[in-house]
Structure formats: C-alpha cells, structure tokens
ZAMARGU-4260 file (C-alpha; in steps of 0.2 Angstrom, whole numbers, plus 5000, padded with zeros to 4 digits):
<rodrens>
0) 5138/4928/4899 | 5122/4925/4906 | 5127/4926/4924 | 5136/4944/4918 | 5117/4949/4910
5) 5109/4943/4928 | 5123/4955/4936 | 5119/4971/4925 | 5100/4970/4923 | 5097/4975/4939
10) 5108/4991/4940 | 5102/4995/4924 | 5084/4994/4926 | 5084/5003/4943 | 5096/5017/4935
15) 5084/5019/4919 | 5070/5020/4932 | 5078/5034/4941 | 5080/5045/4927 | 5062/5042/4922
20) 5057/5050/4939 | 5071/5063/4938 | 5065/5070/4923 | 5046/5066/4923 | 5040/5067/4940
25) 5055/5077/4947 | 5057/5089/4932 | 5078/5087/4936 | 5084/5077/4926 | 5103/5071/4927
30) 5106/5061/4911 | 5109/5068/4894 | 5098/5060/4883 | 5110/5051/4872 | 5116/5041/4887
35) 5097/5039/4891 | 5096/5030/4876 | 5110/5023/4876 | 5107/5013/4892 | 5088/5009/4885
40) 5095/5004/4871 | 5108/4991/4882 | 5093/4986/4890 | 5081/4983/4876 | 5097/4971/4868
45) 5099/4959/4886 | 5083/4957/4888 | 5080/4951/4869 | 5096/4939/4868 | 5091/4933/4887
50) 5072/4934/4887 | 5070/4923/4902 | 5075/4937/4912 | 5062/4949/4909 | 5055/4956/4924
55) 5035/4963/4924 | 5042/4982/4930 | 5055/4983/4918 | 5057/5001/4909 | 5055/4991/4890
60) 5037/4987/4896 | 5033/5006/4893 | 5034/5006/4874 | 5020/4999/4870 | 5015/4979/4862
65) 5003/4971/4851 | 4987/4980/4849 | 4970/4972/4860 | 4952/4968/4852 | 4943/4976/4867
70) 4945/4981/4886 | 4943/4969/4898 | 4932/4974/4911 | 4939/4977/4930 | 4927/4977/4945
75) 4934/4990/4956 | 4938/4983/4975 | 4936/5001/4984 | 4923/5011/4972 | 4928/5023/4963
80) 4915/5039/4969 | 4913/5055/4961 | 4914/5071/4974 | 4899/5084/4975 | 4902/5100/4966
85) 4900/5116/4976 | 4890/5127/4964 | 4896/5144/4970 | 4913/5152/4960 | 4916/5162/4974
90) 4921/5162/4992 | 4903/5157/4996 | 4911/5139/4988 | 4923/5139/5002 | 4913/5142/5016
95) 4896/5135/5014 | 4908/5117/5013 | 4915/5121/5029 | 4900/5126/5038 | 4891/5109/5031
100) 4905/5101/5038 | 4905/5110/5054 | 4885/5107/5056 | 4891/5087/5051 | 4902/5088/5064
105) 4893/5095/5077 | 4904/5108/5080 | 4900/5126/5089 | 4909/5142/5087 | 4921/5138/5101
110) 4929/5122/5093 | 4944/5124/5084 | 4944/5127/5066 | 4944/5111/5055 | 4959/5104/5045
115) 4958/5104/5026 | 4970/5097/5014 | 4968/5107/4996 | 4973/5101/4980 | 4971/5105/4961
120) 4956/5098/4951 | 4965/5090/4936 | 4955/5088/4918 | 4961/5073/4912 | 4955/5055/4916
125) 4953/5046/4933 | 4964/5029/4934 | 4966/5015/4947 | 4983/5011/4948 | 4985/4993/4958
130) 5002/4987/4965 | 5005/4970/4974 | 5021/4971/4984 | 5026/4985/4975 | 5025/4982/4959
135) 5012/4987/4944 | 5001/4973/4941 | 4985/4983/4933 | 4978/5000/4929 | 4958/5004/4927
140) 4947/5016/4921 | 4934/5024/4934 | 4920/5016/4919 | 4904/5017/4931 | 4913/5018/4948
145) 4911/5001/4952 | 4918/4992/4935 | 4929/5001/4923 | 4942/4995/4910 | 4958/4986/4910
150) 4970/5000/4904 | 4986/4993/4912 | 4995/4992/4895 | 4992/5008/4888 | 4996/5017/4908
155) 5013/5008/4908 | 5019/5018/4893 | 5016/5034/4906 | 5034/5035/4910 | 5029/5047/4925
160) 5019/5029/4932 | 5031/5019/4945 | 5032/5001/4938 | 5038/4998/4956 | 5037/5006/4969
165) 5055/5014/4976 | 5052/5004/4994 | 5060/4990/5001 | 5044/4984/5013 | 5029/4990/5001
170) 5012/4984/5006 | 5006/4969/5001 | 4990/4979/4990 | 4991/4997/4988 | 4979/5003/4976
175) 4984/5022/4969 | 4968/5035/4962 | 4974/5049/4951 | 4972/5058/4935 | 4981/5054/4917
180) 4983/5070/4910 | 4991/5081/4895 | 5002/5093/4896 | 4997/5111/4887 | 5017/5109/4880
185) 5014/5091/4875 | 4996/5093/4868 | 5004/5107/4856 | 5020/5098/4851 | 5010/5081/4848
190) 4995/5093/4836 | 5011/5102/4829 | 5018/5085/4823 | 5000/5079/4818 | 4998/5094/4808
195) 5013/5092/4798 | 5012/5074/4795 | 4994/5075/4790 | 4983/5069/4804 | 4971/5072/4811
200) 4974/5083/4828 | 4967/5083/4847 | 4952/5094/4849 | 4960/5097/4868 | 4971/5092/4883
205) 4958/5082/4892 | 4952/5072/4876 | 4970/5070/4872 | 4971/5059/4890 | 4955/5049/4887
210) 4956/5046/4870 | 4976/5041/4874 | 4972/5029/4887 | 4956/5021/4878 | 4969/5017/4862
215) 4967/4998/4861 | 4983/4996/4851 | 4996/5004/4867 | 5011/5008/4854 | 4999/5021/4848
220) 4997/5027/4865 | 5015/5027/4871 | 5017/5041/4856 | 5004/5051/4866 | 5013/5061/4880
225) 5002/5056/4896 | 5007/5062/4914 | 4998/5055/4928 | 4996/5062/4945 | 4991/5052/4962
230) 4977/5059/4973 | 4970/5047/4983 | 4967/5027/4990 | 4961/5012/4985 | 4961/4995/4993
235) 4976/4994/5004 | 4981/4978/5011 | 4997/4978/5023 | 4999/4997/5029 | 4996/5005/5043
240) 4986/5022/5036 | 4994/5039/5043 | 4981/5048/5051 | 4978/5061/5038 | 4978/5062/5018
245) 4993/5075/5018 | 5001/5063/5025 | 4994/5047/5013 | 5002/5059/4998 | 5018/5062/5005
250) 5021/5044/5007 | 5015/5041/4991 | 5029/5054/4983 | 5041/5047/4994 | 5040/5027/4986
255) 5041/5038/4971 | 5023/5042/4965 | 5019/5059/4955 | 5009/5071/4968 | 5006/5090/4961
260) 5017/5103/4972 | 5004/5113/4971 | 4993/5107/4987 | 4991/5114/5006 | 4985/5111/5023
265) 4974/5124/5029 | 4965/5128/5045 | 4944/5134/5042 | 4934/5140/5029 | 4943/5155/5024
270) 4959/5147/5023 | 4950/5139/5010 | 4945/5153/4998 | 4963/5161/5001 | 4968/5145/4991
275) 4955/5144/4977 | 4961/5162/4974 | 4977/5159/4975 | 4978/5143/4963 | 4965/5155/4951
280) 4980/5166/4950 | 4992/5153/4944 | 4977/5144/4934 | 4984/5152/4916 | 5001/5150/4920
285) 4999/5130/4927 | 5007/5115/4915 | 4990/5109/4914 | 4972/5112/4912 | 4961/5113/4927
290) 4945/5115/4931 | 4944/5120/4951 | 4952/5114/4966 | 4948/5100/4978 | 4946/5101/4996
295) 4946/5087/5008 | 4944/5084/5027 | 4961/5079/5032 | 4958/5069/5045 | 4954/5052/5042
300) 4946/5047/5057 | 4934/5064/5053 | 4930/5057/5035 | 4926/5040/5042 | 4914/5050/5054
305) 4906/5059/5040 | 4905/5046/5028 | 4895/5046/5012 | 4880/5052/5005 | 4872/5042/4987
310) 4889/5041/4980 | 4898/5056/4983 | 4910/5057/5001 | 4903/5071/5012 | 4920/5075/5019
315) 4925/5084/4998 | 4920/5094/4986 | 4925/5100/4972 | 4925/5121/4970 | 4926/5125/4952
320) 4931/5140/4943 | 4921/5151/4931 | 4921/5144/4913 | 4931/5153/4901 | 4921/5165/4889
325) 4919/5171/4874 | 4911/5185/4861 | 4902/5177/4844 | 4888/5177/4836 | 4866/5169/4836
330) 4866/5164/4818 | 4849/5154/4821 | 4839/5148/4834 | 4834/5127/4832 | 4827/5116/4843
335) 4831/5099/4848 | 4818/5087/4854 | 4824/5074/4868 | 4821/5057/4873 | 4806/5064/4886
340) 4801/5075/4872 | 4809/5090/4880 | 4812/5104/4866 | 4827/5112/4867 | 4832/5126/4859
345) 4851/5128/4853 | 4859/5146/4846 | 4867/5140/4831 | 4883/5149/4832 | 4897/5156/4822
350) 4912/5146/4827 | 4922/5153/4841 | 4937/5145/4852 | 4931/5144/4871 | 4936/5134/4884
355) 4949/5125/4873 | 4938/5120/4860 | 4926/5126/4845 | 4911/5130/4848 | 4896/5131/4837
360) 4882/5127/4847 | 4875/5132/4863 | 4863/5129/4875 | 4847/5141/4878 | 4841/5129/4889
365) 4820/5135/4890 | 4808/5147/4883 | 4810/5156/4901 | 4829/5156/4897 | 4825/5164/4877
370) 4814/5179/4888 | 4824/5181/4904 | 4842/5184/4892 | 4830/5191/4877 | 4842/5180/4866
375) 4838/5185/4847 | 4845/5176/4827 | 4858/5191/4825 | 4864/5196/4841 | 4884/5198/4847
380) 4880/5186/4864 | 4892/5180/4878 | 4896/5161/4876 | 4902/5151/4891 | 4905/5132/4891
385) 4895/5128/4907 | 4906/5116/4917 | 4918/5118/4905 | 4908/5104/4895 | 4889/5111/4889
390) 4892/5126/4879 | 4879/5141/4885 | 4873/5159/4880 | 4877/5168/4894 | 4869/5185/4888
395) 4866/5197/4875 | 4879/5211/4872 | 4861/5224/4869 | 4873/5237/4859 | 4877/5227/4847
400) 4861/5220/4841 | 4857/5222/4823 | 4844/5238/4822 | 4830/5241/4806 | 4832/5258/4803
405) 4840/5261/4817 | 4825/5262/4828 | 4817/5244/4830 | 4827/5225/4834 | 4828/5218/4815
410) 4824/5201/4823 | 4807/5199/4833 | 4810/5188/4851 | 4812/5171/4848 | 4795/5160/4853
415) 4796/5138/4852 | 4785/5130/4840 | 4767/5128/4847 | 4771/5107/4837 | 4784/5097/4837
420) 4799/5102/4824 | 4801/5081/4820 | 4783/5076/4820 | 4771/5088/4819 | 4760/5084/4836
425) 4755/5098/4847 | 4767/5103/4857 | 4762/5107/4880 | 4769/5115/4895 | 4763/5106/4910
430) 4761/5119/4925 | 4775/5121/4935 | 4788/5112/4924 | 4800/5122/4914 | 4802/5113/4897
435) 4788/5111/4885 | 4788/5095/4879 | 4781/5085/4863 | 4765/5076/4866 | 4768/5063/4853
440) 4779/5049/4864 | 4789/5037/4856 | 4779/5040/4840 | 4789/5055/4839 | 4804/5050/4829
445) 4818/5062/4839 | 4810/5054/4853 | 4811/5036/4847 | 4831/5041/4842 | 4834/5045/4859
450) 4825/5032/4869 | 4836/5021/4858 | 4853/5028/4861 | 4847/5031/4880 | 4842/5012/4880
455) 4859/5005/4870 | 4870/5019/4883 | 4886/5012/4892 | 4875/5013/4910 | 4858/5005/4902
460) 4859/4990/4891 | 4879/4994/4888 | 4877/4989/4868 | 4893/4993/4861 | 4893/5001/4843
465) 4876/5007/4844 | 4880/5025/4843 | 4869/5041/4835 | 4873/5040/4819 | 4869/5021/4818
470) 4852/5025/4830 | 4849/5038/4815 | 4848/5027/4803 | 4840/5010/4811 | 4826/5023/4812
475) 4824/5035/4797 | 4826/5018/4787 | 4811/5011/4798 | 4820/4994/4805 | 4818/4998/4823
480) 4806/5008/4832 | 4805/5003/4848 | 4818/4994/4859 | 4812/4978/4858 | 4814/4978/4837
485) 4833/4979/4841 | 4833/4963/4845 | 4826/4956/4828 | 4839/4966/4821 | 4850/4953/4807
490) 4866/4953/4799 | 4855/4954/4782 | 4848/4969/4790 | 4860/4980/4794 | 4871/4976/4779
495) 4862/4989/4769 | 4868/5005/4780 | 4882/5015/4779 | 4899/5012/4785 | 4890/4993/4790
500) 4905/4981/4784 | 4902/4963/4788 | 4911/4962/4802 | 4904/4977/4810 | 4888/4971/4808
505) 4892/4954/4815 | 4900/4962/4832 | 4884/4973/4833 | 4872/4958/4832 | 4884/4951/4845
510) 4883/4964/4856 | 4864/4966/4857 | 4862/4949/4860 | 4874/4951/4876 | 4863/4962/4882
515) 4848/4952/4882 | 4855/4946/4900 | 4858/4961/4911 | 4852/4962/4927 | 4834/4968/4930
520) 4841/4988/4937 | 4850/4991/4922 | 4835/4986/4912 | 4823/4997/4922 | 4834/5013/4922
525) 4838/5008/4901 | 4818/5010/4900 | 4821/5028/4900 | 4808/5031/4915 | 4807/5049/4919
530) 4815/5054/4937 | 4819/5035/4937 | 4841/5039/4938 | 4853/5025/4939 | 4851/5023/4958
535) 4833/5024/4958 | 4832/5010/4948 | 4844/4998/4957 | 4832/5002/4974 | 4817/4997/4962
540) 4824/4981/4957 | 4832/4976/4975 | 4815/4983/4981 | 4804/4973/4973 | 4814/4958/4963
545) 4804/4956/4947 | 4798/4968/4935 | 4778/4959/4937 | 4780/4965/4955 | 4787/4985/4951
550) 4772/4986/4937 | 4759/4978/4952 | 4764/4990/4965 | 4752/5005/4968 | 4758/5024/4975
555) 4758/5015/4996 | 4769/5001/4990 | 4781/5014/4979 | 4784/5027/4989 | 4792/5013/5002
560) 4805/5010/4993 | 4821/5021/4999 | 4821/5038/4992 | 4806/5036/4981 | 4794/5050/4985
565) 4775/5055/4976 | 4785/5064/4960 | 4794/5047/4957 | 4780/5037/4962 | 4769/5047/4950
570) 4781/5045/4933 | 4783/5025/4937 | 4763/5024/4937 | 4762/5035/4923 | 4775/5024/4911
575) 4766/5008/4915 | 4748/5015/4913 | 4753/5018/4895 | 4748/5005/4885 | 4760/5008/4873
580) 4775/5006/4885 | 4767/4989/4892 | 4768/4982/4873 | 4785/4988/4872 | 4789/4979/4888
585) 4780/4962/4883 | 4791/4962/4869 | 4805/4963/4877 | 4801/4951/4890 | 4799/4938/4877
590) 4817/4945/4867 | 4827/4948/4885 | 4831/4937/4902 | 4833/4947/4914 | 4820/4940/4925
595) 4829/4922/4923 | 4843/4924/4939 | 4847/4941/4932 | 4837/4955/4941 | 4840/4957/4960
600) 4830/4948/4969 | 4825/4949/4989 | 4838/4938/4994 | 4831/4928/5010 | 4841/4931/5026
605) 4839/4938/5045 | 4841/4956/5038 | 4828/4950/5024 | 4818/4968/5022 | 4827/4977/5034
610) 4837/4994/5033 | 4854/4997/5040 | 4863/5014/5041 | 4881/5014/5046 | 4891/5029/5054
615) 4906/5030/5065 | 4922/5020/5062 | 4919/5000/5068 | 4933/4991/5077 | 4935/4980/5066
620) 4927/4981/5049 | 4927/4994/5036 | 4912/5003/5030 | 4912/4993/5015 | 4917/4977/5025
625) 4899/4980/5036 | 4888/4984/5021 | 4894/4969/5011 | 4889/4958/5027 | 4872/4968/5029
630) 4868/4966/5008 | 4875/4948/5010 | 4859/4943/5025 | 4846/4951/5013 | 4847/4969/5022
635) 4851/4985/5014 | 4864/4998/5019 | 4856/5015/5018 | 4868/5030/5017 | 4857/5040/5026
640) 4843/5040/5043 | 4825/5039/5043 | 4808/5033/5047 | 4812/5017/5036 | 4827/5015/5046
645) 4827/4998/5057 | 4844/4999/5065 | 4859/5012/5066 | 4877/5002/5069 | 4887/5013/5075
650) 4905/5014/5079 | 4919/5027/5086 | 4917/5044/5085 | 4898/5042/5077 | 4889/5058/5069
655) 4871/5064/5067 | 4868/5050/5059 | 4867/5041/5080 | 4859/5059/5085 | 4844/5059/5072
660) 4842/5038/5074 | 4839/5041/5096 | 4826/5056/5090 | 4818/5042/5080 | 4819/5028/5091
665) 4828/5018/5080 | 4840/5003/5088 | 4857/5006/5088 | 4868/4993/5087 | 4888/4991/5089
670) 4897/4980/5080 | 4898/4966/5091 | 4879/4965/5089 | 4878/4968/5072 | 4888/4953/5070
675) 4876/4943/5083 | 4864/4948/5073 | 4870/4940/5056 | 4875/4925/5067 | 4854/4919/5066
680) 4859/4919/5045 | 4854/4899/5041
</rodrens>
C-alpha cells in the first residue's frame, strides 16, 4: 500500500498544483471545484496515514498550521530598496525621468531613444520570496530594507505563490520581489462575510494584505484572500541573467510565477506618458488597487551603469497618479504639537469615504498653508489623501462658505496660538523656516510623547509594544519623561495602566531591556536629532565610533563626515549644547550598552578613513560584492563623487560618476587594483 501512496502522491501534487495556477495565476481554470476537492481531499488523507512522505512544496502546506509568538527576523541578501517617486502627475512625470536618464547616460539628441520596461505600481505589501533549487524555502517582509520578517508561513497559504518552481533545472538560489495584494472582489466578499458574522471588517485592500501577511497565527491568514505578483530580483545563484528585465519576468511567468499582464516595453519618454495614460484609463476598471506605474531601464547592463543613489536605483521611478478626492466639510481647526515642537494644524472633518477609507482629519500643514487656501471652521473644502496615505485640504469651495447676513464670512481666518495648546509656553517662527514651533522642549508634554514614541519606533530603539496610547499614559501618569526613565520602568509599574495584564507588562519590560544593546546609529537617529535621518546617523556612528567623539566634534570635524553639510552640522551642535539633552544622554549611558562592541566603530584596515565610489559593471564582482570588500578593509562605499572621494573603481560601461572623478583628480582604479589594494589588509 505504501509503495501505491509513493506512486500517486506525485501525480497528485503536481495535478493539484496545476489547477492552482490555472485558476489563480492563469484565471482558466479547468477543474470543477468538487473534483478540486476531491483530489485535496485524497491528498490531505495519504499524506496523514503516510506522513513520512510529506514533501516541503506540497499543496496541504497552504492551509495554514499552529500559530507563532512572534516573527523571526530575516536579513535580507540583496537589499530590499525603495524607488524615487517622480512628483509630477503628469507627462512632465514621464519625461523629466527620461531626460535624467539620458543626461545619466551621457546621451545627446542623435542617440537612439532608450528602452523602458513599464509596469503597475501595486498597493499591497512588498515580499521576498526565496527558492533553493526550486522549491519555496522562505518568504520575508521588506521590514527596513535590510532585515524584514519571516512570513513564509502565512505567504504559502497564497495559493497564486509557486511552492516549486515548474522547471526541471531551476537555479540553485532564486530570490523573487513582488507584492501581496487584495483583490477589490475578494476584499468585498471577505468584509461581506465579516459583516454578517459580526466582525470586525477591513478598513481597505492594501491594509487587508499587510495586516494578512503580518497574522501570526497563518490559519487565520489562509481565510484572507491574498494574491501576490512578482516584479523583480533578488540574490540569484545559478542563472545566467537575460539581458533585460522584460526578459527576467517572462522567465519568471514561464517556471510559473504570477507577473501582471498589464506591462510594456517602450522606446523614449513619451512612450512613457502614453502608458501612464493608458493604465489611468484602465485604473477604475483594474482587479486591484494602484497607486501609479513603475518604469524601469530595461537594460541591465544600463542599470548597472547607472547604479544607486542613497537607497533608491537611479535607473526607476515610480509616477504616481493623482489621489482620489472628495467634498466634505472643516468642522474645527486643532492643532497637534510634534516631537520637534512643530504645530500642526488638522481640519477636523465630517467623515467622508476618500481614497478607499474614512476620513476625519486632514492636514493644513502651516500657517502659510491656512492663508494661501484661506481654509476657515465651516467651509465645504476639497479633501485629498496626499500620496494616497496623509489625508489633505486641497481647497476651499469659496461659494459655499457659510455667510453672516449674507454679507460677511461667519468665521474669521484661522490664526495659530501665539503658546503652545499642551503647555502653555510661548510659541516662535524662526526666520525662513515654515513651521512655528513650541519653545518649551521636552518639557512640553506632546513633545515628550513623541520623542518617546519616535525613540521606542521600529527604525530607533525597535521596542515592541510601546505604542501611543501606552506612550500616552507612561506620560500623563508621570512614570516617564524622558527616554532614559523607560528604562527604570518595572512590572510593578506598569501594572497600574490600562489594558496592562501581567504578561503584557512582562514582555514590555522585556522588550526595553533588548534594546539597551543596539548599535550606536540606531541610538543616535532614536535621539530624535533634527535633520539627523536614518542614514545620517549611521555616517555619524561609522564616522566617528563613539558617542564621546560625535559630542567632541566641532562644525570642521562635522561637516566631513559624508553628506553632512552647515544645516546638519548646526542641529547636532545645537542638541548637545543643551544641557538638558546631555543629562538625558548621561542617563542613558549609564542604562544602555551601546558603546560596549555595539556602535560602529572605525574598523582598522588599508582602506581605514578612505572613500570609495563604484560605477560601471566589475568583471567579476557585483556592486554589492565590491562594497562589502571596501566596508570589510575599514573604507566606505559612497554612492556618489566628490571632493571627499579618494578613489573611483570602475568597471565596464562607467558613467559620470569616472567623468566627474578625472575633473577631480580623483584615482581611478579597476578592479584588478582594487583587489591589489585590499591585498596590503594585515
């Protein structure tokens, strides 16, 4: 009998599999759906009297299993890069991206016209998928770009997902990028069903898809109707690339990956805009939600060439549509104080659908804002969710604003408090600068809230169940007021908040005391420094190694540092010249570690305070082969040319990058002397 299982497990797995990608990926399907289950059903019963013959890519692994206590993390082989966002909703979109990439290019008037591929922008959730010799051994979120999430689970119950690939000679490491997404259909059945059973339903397509994939129990996730959609590379291992990225996504359609129909191959700029008008077109009558399209260089050998700038590819962008829009109502004007002590003010709404949510708030942004839309408590205005994420007052609708007598506005203009709405303190408008900000600091409670929840975020000090609410309370109840007291925080403590059960408290506890060891960038950019980002603050720490040395260094020794310029410069001096942010520091010194092996120190090496920029495709090492080699000898790997510059390595088909480094004087190096060079490494 078992030999007989053996003989039809096979068949059947690889006949279920079909179907799936029939009906899911295809949309053509072939089977009814009794004899779907029927076979699933055969399959489930052989694989539970014969459980030694389970295989990792059978269809039963897509119903789901035991739920998980949290994600474990995944450090992403290739990163996992966001692409710049052209600004422009129209044409202009199109065509400044292809004139930057002609100027990239170096290419005049009498060069052919370059070759994009076009795709849709999906809204759903970006995910890794990672096969080795074809089959599906783990799928991860995009999390920070360079570690995200183990998800694999919850992505196998995507039925549209290959648990193997539908090639005999697969490579040995193919990692997949695309998008988990919701169908409109689907998100509207699955709310339907919600709806009658008593739940609680979506809020929209694209929190459907994230909230789905970030389930920890996956049974509840495989009730969620995903798709997924493949878009791009990873780390490959094994396979000889085509020469373009049309041609990487029809490969990956043919070994039976889902890739959207609706993509091109177009010549120029204006090929371009014929396309983002074209897909705007189809926009309301699409499957799926979108939020623009994507245009890519198709050339591979080009986007080598043109590389990276930050952390973005130079050779995409994405052109986004125009947010959807709707008519409602200013019921009141508030104002929200930020972690800078930035006021905001926020039109208090009544509710209107936009953008395929609720909205009830909406930006005003500034006082200039308030005066240049003369937004008023009463007017009928235009809202838009801006990005299709911050809700915002376009404008006023002027006929309909509510008259006194019909003669004069019944509400005067709106003006921001001359003090703080939290504390009281005088409120000033630096010269120049748009906001006007509260003068109290982190005296200021609002202020002191969102220092907190900035300093506890995902990117900072990553403490898990420290949310707003929870912030809210630590702070109004007066056990924390600065960062440092989180970290005298007890069990005892916390006991007394809402919604605090024991155990919650005892995993919070946990979690800040995890974080007493990050390294020392995170704990620079978690300070909350103004114009000190995420990639600032890893420079700083690579820069200069230890906190002592960054709070040492005068305006010379900052503005060395890559990227730092006078206004960056100017904001670090400023936050450690307060002595109230040099206290809060001490005491974190004395609660945290991150100065004990944590922070990134100079690391001692022949390229020891050196500055390497790559461009051009090496013979044989990839860009990110080369800059682990350059970081590993004590040397970083800038992304882009200048005075700092010590070398340029470059390779085939090298960019401005070579042309700006001989106008320099800089030393350019090929790859065989790169590797000379790191050869003097004791």
């Amino acid at each position: 009998m078992k030999r007989e299982a053996e003989a039809r497990l096979h068949p059947l797995r690889r006949l279920i599999d079909d179907a799936n990608h029939r009906y899911y990926v295809l949309d053509a399907p072939t089977l009814p759906d009794a004899e779907y289950d029927r076979l699933f059903r055969e399959l489930q019963a052989l694989e539970a009297e014969y459980p030694e013959l389970a295989a990792p890519d059978s269809p039963t692994r897509r119903v789901g299993g035991q739920a998980l206590d949290a994600f474990a993390p995944v450090r992403h082989a290739v990163p996992m890069l966001s692409i710049r966002t052209e600004t422009h909703f129209e044409d202009a979109g199109a065509l400044n991206f292809d004139l930057r990439m002609r100027k990239e290019l170096a290419q005049g008037a009498d060069d052919p016209p370059i070759e994009y591929a076009c795709e849709l922008k999906f809204d759903g959730l970006a995910i890794n998928l990672r096969y080795e010799h074809g089959v599906l051994v783990q799928a991860a979120t995009r999390g920070d770009g360079e570690t995200g999430e183990d998800v694999t689970r919850n992505v196998c119950t995507i039925r549209a997902v290959p648990l193997r690939l539908a090639t005999d000679a697969p490579p040995a490491i193919l990692e997949v990028r695309g998008e988990a997404y919701m169908t409109r259909a689907a998100f509207e059945r699955y709310n339907a069903r919600q709806r009658e059973q008593g739940g609680t339903p979506l809020v929209n397509p694209r929190n459907g898809a994230a909230g789905s994939i970030r389930q920890l129990d996956p049974a509840l996730c495989a009730r969620r109707p995903l798709s997924f959609y493949a878009y791009g590379l990873g780390e490959t291992q094994g396979w000889a690339l085509p020469a373009t990225h049309s041609a990487i996504l029809d490969q990956l359609a043919a070994w039976g990956l889902p890739v959207n129909a609706e993509r091109a191959v177009v010549q120029g700029g204006a090929a371009l805009a014929d396309y983002h008008h074209r897909i705007a077109e189809k926009r309301d009558g699409l499957a799926f939600d979108i939020d623009g399209v994507v245009y890519k260089v198709n050339r591979l050998d080009l986007q080598r060439q043109l590389g990276f700038v930050a952390r973005e590819p130079r050779w995409a962008v994405a052109h986004k549509y125009p947010a959807q829009e709707e008519l409602t109502v200013v019921e009141a004007i508030a104002v929200q104080v930020g972690r800078t002590g930035a006021l905001t003010p926020v039109a208090r709404l009544k509710p209107v659908f936009v953008g395929g949510v609720t909205v009830t708030n909406a930006t005003l942004h500034n006082q200039d804002e308030i005066e240049r839309k003369d937004v008023r408590v009463g007017d009928t205005v235009i809202v838009r969710r801006a990005g299709d994420v911050i809700p915002e007052v376009v404008s006023v609708v002027p006929e309909r604003r509510p008259m006194k007598d019909l003669v004069e506005p019944l509400h005067p203009p709106y003006v921001l408090p001359t003090a703080c709405p939290e504390c009281g303190a005088p409120v000033l408008r630096l010269e120049g600068e748009a906001a006007a900000r509260c003068t109290n600091g982190l005296a200021c409670p609002a202020q002191r809230k969102q220092a907190l929840i900035h300093f506890a975020s995902r990117r900072a000090m990553d403490i898990e169940g420290l949310g707003d609410k929870l912030v809210e309370q630590l702070v109004d109840k007066g056990l924390v007021a600065t960062p440092a007291d989180l970290y005298a925080l007890t069990q005892a403590a916390l006991a007394g908040l809402e919604r605090m059960a024991e155990k919650s408290a005892a995993n919070l506890i946990a979690a800040i005391a995890a974080s007493r060891a990050r390294p020392l960038a995170r704990y620079l950019f978690a300070l909350g420094i103004r114009n000190v980002g995420e990639q600032t603050a890893k420079d700083l720490a690579r820069h200069f190694g230890s906190l002592d040395a960054l709070m040492a260094a005068d305006e010379a020794a900052l503005i060395q540092v890559e990227d730092v310029g006078p206004v960056v410069a100017a904001s670090l001096l400023a936050f450690f010249a307060e002595p109230h942010n040099r206290a809060v520091i001490e005491a974190l010194r004395a609660a945290c570690a991150w100065e004990d092996g944590v922070a990134a120190p100079r690391r001692a090496g022949v390229l020891a305070g050196r500055t390497l920029a790559l461009t051009g495709a090496l013979p044989t090492l990839s860009r990110d082969q080369a800059k682990a080699l350059i970081e590993a000898a004590g040397g970083k790997a800038a992304s882009s040319v200048s005075k700092k510059t010590d070398y340029v390595v470059a390779g085939a088909d090298a960019g401005t990058k070579l042309e700006k480094a001989r106008a320099l004087g800089i030393t350019i190096l090929d790859e065989a002397e790169l590797l000379q060079l790191l050869k003097g490494e004791s």
